[in-house]
C-alpha positions in Angstrom: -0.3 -19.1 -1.9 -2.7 -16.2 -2.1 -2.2 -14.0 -5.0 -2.2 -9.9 -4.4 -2.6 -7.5 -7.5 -2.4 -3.8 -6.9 -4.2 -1.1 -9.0 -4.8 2.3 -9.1 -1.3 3.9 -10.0 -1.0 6.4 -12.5 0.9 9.8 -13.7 -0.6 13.1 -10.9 0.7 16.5 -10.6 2.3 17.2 -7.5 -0.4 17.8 -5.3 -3.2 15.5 -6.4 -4.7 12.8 -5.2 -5.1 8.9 -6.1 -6.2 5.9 -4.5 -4.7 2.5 -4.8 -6.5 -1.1 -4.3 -4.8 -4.2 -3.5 -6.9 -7.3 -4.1 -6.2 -10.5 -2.5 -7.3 -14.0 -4.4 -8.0 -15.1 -0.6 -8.9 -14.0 2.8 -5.8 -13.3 3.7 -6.4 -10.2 5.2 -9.1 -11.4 7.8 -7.4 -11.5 10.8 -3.9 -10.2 9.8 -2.2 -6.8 9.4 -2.1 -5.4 6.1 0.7 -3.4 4.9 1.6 -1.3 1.7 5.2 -0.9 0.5 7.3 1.4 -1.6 10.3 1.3 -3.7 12.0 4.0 -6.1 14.4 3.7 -8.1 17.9 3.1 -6.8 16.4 2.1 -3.4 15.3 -0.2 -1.3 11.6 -1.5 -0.4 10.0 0.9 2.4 7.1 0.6 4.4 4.9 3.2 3.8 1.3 2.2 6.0 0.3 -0.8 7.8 -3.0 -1.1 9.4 -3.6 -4.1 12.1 -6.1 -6.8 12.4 -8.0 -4.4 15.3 -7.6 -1.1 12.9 -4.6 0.3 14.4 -2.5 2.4 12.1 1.4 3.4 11.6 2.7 5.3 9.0 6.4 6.3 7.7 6.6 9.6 8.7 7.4 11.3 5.0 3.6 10.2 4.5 1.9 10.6 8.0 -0.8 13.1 7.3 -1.5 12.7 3.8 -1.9 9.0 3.3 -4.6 6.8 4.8 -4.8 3.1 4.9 -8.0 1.2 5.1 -9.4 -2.3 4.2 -12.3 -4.1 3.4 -11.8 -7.8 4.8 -15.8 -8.7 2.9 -13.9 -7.8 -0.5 -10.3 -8.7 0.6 -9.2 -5.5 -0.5 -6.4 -2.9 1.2 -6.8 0.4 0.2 -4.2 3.3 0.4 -5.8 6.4 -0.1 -2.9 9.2 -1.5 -3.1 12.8 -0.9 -0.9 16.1 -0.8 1.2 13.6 -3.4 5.4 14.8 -4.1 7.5 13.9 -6.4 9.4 11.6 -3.6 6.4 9.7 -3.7 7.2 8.5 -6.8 7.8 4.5 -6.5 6.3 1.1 -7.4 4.0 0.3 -4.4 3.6 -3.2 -3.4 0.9 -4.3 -0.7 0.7 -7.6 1.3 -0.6 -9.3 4.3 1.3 -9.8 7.5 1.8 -11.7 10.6 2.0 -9.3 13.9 5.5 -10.2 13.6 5.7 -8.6 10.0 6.2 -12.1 8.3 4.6 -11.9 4.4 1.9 -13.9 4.0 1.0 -13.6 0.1 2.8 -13.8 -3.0 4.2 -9.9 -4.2 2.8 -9.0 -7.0 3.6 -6.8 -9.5 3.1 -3.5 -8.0 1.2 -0.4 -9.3 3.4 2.2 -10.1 3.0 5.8 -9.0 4.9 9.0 -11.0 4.4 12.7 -9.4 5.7 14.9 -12.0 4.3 18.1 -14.2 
């Protein structure tokens, strides 16, 4: 199964801005959605952006407006590009490859994990 590692977490000041990369071992993306996830402590796994095979977008709407999803299907990379960040963004995000039914297609990786504090 195709193996997904996300990057780009870190510690920001509310406010600031980071950019997360999920990098598939396949081409798993080519032709599927791709999705990123979210889950904080205490709760459950949320969808936060999924972007279709044609480039169509949906966003939860605590992040509509401030976070953008893209992809690169030549570098099977998803990107989720983080702005405006609160501390309720604060989570583990996970990021994976779909079916237009919302069936996973890769393995979950670890997750990068995100902290918006002072």
């Amino acid at each position: 199964q195709v193996q997904l590692v996300e990057s780009g977490g870190g510690l920001v000041q509310p406010g600031g801005s980071l950019r997360l990369s999920c990098e598939a071992s396949g081409r798993i993306f080519s032709g599927n959605a791709g999705a990123w996830y979210r889950q904080a402590p205490g709760k459950e796994r949320e969808l936060v952006a999924r972007i279709s095979s044609s480039g169509m977008t949906i966003y939860a709407d605590s992040v509509r407006g401030r976070f953008t999803i893209s992809g690169d299907n030549a570098k099977n990379t998803l990107y989720l590009q983080m702005t405006s960040l609160k501390g309720e963004d604060t989570a583990v995000y996970y990021c994976n490859a779909e079916t237009r039914w919302g069936v996973a297609l890769g393995s979950w990786g670890q997750g990068t994990q995100v902290t918006v504090s002072t």
